[in-house]
VMD Tcl script that draws the C-alpha trace (Angstrom):
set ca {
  {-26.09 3.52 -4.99}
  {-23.39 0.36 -6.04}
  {-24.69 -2.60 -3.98}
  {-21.77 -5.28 -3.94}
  {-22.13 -8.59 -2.03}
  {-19.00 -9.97 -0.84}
  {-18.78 -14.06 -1.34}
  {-20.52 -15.84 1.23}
  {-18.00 -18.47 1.89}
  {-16.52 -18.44 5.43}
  {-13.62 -18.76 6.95}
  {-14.41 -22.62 8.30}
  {-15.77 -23.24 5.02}
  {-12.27 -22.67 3.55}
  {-10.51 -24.79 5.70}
  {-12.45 -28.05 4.95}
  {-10.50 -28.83 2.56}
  {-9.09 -28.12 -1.61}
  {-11.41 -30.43 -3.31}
  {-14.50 -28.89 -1.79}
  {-13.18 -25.16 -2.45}
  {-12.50 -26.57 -6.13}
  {-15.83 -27.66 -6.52}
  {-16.89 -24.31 -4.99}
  {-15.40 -21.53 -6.68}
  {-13.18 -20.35 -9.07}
  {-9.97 -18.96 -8.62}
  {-7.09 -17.49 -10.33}
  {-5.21 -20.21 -12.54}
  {-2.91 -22.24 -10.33}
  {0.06 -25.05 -11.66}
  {-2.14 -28.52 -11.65}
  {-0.48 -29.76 -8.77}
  {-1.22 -27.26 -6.27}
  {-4.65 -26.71 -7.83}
  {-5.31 -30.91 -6.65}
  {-3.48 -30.84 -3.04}
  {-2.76 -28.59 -0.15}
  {1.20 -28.23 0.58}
  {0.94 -30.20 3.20}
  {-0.05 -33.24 1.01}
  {2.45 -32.90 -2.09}
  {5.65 -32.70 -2.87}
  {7.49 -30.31 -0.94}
  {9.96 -28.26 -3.09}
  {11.74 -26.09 -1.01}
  {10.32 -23.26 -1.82}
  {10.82 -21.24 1.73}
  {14.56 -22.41 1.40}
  {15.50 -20.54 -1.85}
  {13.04 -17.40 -0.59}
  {14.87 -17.08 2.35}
  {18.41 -17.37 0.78}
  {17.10 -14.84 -1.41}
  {16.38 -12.45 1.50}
  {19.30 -13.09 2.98}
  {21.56 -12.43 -0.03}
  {18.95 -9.21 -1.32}
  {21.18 -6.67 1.23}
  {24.37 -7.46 -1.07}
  {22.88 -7.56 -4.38}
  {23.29 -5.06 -7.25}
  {19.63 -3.73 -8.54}
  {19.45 -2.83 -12.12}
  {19.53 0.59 -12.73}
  {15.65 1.41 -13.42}
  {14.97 -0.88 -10.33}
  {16.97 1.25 -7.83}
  {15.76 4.48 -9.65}
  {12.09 3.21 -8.91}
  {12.85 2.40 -5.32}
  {13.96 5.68 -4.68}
  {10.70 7.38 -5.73}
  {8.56 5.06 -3.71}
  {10.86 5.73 -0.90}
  {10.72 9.55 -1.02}
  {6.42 9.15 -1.78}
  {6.36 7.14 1.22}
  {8.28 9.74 3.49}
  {6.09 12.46 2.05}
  {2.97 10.52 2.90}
  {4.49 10.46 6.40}
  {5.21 14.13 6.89}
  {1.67 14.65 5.42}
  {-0.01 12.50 7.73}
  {1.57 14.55 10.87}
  {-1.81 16.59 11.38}
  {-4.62 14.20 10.57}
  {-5.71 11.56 13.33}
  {-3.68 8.44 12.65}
  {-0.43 10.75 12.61}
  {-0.90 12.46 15.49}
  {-1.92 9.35 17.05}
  {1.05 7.91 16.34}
  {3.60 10.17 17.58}
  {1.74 10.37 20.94}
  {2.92 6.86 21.24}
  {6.06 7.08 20.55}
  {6.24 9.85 22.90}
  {4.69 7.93 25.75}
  {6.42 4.91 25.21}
  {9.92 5.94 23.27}
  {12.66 3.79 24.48}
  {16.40 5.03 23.62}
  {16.46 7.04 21.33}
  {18.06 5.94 18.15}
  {15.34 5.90 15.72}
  {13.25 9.21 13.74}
  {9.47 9.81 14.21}
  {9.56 11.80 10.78}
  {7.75 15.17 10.48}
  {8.57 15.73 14.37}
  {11.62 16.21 16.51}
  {11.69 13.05 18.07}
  {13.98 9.71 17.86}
  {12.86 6.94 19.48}
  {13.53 3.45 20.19}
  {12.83 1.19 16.49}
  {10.01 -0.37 17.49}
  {7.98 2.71 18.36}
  {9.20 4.48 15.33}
  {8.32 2.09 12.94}
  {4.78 1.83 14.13}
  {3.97 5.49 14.55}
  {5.85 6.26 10.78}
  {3.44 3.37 9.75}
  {0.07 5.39 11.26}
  {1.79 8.73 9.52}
  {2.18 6.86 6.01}
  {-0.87 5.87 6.08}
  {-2.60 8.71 7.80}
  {-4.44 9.11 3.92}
  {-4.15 7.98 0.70}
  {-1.04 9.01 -0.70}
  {1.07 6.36 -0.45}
  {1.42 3.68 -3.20}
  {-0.05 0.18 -3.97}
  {0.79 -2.95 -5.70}
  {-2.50 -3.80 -7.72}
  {-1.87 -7.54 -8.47}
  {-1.31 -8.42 -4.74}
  {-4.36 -5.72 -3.74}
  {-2.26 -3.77 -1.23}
  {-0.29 -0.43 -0.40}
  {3.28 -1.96 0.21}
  {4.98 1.66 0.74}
  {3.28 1.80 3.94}
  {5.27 -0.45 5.97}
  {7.89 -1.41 4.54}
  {9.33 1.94 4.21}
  {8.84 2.14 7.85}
  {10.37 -0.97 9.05}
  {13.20 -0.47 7.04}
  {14.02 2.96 7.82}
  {13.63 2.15 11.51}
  {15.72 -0.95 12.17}
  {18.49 0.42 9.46}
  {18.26 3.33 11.52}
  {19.46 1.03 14.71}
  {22.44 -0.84 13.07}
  {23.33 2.38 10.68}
  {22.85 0.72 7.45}
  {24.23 2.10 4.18}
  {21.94 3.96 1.79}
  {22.35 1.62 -0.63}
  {21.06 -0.99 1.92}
  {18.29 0.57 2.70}
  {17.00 1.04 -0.79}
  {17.36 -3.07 -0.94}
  {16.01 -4.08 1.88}
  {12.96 -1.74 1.01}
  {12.84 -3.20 -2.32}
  {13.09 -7.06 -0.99}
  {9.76 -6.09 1.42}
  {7.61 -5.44 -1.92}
  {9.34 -8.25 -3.58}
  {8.36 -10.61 -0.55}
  {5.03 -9.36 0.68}
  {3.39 -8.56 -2.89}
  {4.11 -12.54 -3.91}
  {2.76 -13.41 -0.69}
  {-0.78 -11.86 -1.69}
  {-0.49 -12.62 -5.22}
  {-0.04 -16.80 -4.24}
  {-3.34 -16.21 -2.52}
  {-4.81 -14.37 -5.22}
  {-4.83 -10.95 -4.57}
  {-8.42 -9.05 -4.65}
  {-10.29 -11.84 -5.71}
  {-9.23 -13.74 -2.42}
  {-10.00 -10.72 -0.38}
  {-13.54 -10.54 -1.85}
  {-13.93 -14.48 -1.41}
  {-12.85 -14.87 1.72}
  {-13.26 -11.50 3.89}
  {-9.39 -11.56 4.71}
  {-7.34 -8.41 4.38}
  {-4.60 -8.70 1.62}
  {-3.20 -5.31 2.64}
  {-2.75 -6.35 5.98}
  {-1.60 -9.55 5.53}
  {1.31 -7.96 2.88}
  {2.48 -5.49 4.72}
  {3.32 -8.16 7.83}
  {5.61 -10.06 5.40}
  {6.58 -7.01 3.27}
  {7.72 -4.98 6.90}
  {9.60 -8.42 8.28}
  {11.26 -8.67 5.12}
  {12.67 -5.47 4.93}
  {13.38 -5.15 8.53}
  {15.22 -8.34 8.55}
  {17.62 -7.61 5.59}
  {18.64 -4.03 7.15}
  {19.41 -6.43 10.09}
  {21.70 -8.54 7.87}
  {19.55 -11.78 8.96}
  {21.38 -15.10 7.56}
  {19.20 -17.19 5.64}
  {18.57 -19.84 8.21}
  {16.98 -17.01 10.57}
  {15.23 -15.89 7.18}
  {13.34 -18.55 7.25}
  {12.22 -17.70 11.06}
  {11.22 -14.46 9.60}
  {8.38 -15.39 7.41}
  {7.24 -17.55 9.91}
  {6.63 -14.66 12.83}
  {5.52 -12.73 9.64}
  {2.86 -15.78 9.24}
  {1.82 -16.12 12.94}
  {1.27 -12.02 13.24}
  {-1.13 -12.22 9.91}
  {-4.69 -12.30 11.19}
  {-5.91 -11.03 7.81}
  {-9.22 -9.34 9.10}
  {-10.66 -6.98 6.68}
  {-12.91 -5.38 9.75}
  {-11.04 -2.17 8.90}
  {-13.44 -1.00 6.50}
  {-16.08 -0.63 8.80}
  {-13.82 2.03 10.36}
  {-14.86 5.95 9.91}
  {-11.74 7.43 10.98}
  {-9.37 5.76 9.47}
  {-7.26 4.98 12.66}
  {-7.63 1.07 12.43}
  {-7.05 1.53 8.66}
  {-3.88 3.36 9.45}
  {-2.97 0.59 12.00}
  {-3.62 -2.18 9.80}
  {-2.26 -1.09 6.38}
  {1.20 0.05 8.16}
  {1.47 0.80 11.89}
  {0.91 -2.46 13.61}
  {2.65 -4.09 10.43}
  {5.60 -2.33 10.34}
  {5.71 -2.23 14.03}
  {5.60 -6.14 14.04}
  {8.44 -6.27 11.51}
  {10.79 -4.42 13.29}
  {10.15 -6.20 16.32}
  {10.30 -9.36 14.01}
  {14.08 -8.96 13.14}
  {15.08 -7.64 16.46}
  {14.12 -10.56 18.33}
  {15.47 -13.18 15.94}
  {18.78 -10.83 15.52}
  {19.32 -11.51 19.14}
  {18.43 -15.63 18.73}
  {14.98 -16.06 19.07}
  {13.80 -19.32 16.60}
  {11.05 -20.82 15.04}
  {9.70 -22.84 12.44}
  {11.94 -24.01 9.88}
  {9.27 -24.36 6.63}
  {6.03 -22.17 7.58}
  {4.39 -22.73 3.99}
  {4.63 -26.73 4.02}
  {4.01 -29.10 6.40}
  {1.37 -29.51 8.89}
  {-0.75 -26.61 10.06}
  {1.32 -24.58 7.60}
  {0.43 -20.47 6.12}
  {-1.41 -21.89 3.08}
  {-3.45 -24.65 4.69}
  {-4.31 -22.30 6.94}
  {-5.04 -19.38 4.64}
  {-5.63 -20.74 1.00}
  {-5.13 -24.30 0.48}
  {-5.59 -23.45 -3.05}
  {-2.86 -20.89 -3.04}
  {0.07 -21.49 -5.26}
  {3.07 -21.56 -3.11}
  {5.84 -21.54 -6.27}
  {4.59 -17.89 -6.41}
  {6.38 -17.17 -3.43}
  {9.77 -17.32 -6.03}
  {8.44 -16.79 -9.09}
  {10.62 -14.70 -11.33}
  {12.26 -13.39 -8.32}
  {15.27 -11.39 -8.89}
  {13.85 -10.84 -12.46}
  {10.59 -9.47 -11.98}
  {10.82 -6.82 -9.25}
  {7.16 -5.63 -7.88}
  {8.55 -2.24 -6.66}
  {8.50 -1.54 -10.35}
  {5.13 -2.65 -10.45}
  {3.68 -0.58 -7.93}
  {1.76 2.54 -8.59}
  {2.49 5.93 -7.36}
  {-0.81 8.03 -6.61}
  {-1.14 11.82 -9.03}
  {-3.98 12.49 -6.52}
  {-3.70 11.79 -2.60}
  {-7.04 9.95 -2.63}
  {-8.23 6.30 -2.77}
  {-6.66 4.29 -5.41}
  {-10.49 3.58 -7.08}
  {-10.96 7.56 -7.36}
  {-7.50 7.94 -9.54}
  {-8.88 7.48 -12.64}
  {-12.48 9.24 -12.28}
  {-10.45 12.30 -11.35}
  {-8.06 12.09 -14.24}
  {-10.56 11.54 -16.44}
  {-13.09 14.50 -15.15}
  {-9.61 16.73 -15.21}
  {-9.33 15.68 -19.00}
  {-12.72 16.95 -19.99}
  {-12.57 20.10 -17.70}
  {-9.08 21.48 -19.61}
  {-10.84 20.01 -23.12}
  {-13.98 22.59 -22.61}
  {-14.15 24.65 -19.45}
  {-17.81 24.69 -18.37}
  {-19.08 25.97 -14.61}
  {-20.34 23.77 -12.19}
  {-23.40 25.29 -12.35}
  {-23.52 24.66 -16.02}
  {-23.86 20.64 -15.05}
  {-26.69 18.84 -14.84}
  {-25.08 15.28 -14.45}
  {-21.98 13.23 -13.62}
  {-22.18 9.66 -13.86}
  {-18.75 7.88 -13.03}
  {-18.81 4.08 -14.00}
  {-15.87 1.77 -13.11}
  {-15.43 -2.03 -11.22}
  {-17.95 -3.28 -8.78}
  {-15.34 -3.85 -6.73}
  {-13.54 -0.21 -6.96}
  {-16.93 1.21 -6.75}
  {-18.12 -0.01 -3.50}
  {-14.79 0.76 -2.13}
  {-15.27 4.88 -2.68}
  {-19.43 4.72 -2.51}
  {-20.50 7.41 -0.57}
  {-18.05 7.14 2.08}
  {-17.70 8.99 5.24}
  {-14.01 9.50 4.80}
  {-13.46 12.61 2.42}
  {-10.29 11.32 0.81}
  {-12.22 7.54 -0.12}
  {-16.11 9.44 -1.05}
  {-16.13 9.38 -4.80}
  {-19.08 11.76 -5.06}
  {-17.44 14.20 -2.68}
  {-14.06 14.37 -4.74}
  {-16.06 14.69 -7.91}
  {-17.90 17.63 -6.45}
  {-14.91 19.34 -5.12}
  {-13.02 19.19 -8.79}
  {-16.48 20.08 -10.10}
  {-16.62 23.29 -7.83}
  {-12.81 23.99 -7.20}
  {-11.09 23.03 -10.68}
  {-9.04 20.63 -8.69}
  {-8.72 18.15 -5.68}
  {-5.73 19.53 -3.34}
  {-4.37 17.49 -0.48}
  {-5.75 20.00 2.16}
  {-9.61 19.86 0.57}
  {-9.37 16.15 -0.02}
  {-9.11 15.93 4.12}
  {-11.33 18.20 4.76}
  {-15.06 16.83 6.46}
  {-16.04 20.06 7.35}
  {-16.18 20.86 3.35}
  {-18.51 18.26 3.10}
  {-20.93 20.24 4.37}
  {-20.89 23.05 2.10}
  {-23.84 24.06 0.53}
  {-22.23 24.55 -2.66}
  {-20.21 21.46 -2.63}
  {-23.22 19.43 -0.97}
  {-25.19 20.71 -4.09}
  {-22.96 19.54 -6.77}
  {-22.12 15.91 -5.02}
  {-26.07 15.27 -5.29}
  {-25.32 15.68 -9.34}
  {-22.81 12.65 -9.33}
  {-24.08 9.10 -10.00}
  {-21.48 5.92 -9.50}
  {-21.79 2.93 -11.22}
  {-20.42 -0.25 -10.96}
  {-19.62 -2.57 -13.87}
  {-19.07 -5.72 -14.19}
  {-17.20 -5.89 -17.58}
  {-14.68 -3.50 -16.01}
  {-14.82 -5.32 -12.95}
  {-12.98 -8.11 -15.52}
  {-9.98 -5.61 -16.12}
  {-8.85 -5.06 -12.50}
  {-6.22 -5.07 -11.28}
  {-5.84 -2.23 -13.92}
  {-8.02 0.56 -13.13}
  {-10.36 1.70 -15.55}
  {-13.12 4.55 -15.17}
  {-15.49 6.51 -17.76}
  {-16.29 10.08 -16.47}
  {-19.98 11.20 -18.78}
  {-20.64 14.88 -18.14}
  {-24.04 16.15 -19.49}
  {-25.06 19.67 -19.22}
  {-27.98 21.81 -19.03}
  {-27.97 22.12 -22.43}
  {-27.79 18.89 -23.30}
  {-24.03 18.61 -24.45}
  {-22.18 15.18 -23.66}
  {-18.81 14.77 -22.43}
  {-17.34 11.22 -22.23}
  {-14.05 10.40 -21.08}
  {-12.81 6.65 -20.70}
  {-8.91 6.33 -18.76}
  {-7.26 3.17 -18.89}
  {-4.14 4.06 -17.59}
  {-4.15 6.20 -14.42}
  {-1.07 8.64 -14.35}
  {0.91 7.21 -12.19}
  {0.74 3.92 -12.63}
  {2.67 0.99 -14.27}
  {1.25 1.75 -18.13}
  {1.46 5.93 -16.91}
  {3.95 6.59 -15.05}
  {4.87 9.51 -13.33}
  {8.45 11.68 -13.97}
  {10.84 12.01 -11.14}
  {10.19 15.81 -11.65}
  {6.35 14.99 -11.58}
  {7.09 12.92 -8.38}
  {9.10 15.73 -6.76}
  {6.39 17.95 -7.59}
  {4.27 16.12 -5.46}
  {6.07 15.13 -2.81}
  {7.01 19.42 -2.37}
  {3.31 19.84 -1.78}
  {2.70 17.71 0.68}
  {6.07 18.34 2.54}
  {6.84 22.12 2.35}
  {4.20 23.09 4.65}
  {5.96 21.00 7.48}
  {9.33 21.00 6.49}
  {9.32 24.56 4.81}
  {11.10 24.56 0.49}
  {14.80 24.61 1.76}
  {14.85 21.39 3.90}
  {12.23 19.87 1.38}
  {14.29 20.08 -1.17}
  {17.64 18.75 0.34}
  {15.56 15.87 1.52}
  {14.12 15.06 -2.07}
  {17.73 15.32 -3.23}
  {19.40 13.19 -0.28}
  {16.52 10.62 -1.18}
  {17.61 10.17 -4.58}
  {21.14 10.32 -4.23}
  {20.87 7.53 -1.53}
  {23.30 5.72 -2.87}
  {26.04 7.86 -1.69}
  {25.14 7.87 2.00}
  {27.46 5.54 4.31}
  {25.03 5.89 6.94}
  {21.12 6.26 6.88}
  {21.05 7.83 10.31}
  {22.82 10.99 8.63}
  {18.94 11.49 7.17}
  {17.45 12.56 10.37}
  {18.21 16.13 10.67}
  {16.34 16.54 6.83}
  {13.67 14.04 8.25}
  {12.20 16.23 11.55}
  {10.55 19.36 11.94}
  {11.69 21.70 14.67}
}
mol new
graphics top color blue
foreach p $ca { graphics top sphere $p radius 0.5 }
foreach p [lrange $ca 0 end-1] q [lrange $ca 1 end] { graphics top cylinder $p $q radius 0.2 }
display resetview
């Protein structure tokens, strides 16, 4: 079993002040002057005024080429995660809602036959995206971006009929703004330190962002934006301790995206705020990290585009079980063996990763369950990787008890780039070692389009049946050549 401690600092302790967190731990390297003051104290660049001119500009502005391409394969993994997620709890959970409580309808629950009003559309689409772990995530800023901002964007574009071209920018400025948002407070490492939730807390200000640029926001009420995205982050990471993976769901996308929609609605119709949210007094960072940098917020925006540095999942499964299962894959098609023929599976990879996926009660997050299924079934499908009931059977009970985890701190040092070694040993006493340091699917392995489409066929075909699938993957990347988003629907809901 991986024990892992999270730090024992707490949240008052944070807030007493930078020179005592200084003194008290170590953090990612910061510019000297934010690493001696909180925001409040220095000079006060205005950092939230060229962000939010940035958003307001991002619905007009030309992506490169590879940039759009890349937005347009998140896009279509995120819908598939949604149809996908129609069956299983958070999903179904999630369209009851919407049902209950719809409003006009001008909005798609995808995977169903209903429209809706925006707001209830973006949260229930949030539940379905997240519903398991297909979607994406954005390893510097520890967090699954896809999730909501594909949500909140396709809802409130939806309600002001926003080109496709649009679209694909404002969901590319909600990883842009989100992602730096985590990354300025240090990503994983904060998360660990301080018991906050960086995937929550992105996908607030990655779902406002994109919400508020398909609602052609100016950059004054821009600035209002990130500061409703700031008052909505509570940054709890209590969602672990859920076993059904309902407040997950919530958290990672549902209540996120619903909050960004609702966001950009109610300043689109003049609700204001606060001018600077990340300077000042009682500001986001003094609140959150006072030894956050806040010049992260821009940095190398409009050259460095974290949509192209988010990873696309090959297996719909925690992120920290991607690379055991590629690697246990490798050795399988290198020299076929029987389960029966094992004797021993020992997965190491980060602490951190490893007490994510130890022993969980979740199928598609239990490390030794996945490794058991690939061990007995050759593979891990979406259907099996859902599947509690299967983690009961005898014969995959039987080879889970084979499968040893262990968590490493020298690979703990390489995150956020996932890293696992798979041993096999057999009865006989043959040895099998496989290292991976670059998952397929990630930034350093990426997926093809045809790969991607691959994919997103499985999990959508069995919902949508091949014909509509596939004039839905096409419509998604040929996006650019829709006037209208809202034209989507019919290839979006299930009869």
């Amino acid at each position: 079993m991986v024990n892992h401690t999270k730090g024992a600092f707490t949240r008052r302790g944070l807030l007493k002040g930078a020179g005592a967190i200084a003194a008290s731990m170590t953090l990612p390297a910061i510019p000297a002057r934010a690493a001696q003051q909180s925001p409040a104290a220095g000079t006060n660049p205005d950092v939230t005024g060229e962000l939010a001119a940035y958003m307001s500009a991002a619905a007009q502005r030309e992506l490169p080429a590879d940039v759009e391409e890349k937005a347009k394969q998140h896009i279509l993994d995120t819908i598939a995660a949604m149809v996908s997620g129609s069956n299983l709890p958070p999903g179904k959970l999630g369209y009851e809602f919407a049902r209950a409580y719809g409003g006009e309808p001008v909005a798609t629950v995808v995977g169903t036959n209903l429209a809706c009003g925006p707001i209830e559309a973006a949260l229930a689409n949030g539940l379905r995206a997240q519903s398991d772990e297909t979607d994406d995530s954005n390893s510097p800023s520890h967090s699954h971006p896809g999730c909501s901002t594909v949500p909140a964007a396709l809802a409130t574009g939806e309600k002001f009929g926003i080109s496709g071209s649009h679209f694909i920018r404002a969901v590319t400025l909600g990883y842009d703004v989100g992602t730096r948002v985590m990354i300025s407070l240090g990503g994983l490492d904060y998360q660990m330190r301080t018991h906050r939730d960086a995937h929550g807390m992105m996908s607030t200000f990655g779902a406002c962002a994109a919400a508020a640029s398909a609602a052609s926001l100016n950059p004054q009420q821009m600035r209002w934006v990130l500061d409703y995205a700031a008052q909505q982050d509570s940054g709890i990471a209590a969602w672990e301790r859920d076993t059904h993976h309902v407040e997950k769901a919530l958290t990672f996308g549902g209540f996120t995206a619903r909050n960004g929609v609702a966001t950009a609605l109610l300043i689109q119709l003049g609700a204001t705020g606060v001018d600077n949210i990340f300077f000042g007094s009682d500001n986001f960072f003094d609140a959150f990290g006072p030894q956050a940098n806040p010049e992260g917020l821009i940095d190398k925006l409009g050259v460095l585009y974290q949509i192209a540095n988010t990873n696309i999942k090959r297996w719909c499964v925690g992120s920290p079980v991607q690379a055991p299962l590629d690697a246990l894959q490798s050795i399988m098609r290198q020299h076929p063996f029987k389960e029966a023929d094992v004797k021993k599976v020992v997965v190491t990879e980060a602490t951190d990763e490893a007490r994510t996926v130890n022993n969980r009660d979740i199928p598609n997050i239990c490390l030794q369950y996945l490794v058991a299924l690939m061990l007995v079934t050759g593979t891990v499908s979406f259907q099996d990787s859902h599947d509690r009931a299967l983690m009961t059977d005898p014969a995959i009970v039987a080879a889970r008890a084979k499968v040893d985890l262990v968590g490493s701190p020298a690979l703990q040092q390489l995150y956020p780039q996932l890293v696992a070694v798979v041993d096999v040993i057999l009865n006989d006493g043959t040895h099998y070692t496989q290292r991976v340091d670059a998952v397929r699917g990630t930034v350093r392995n990426p997926m093809t389009s045809d790969e991607l489409k691959e994919k997103a066929r499985d999990l959508m075909t069995p919902f949508l049946g091949a014909e509509q699938t596939g004039r839905l993957i096409e419509a998604v990347f040929h996006l650019e050549a829709i006037s209208d988003i809202r034209t989507l629907r019919p290839l979006l809901q299930s009869t």
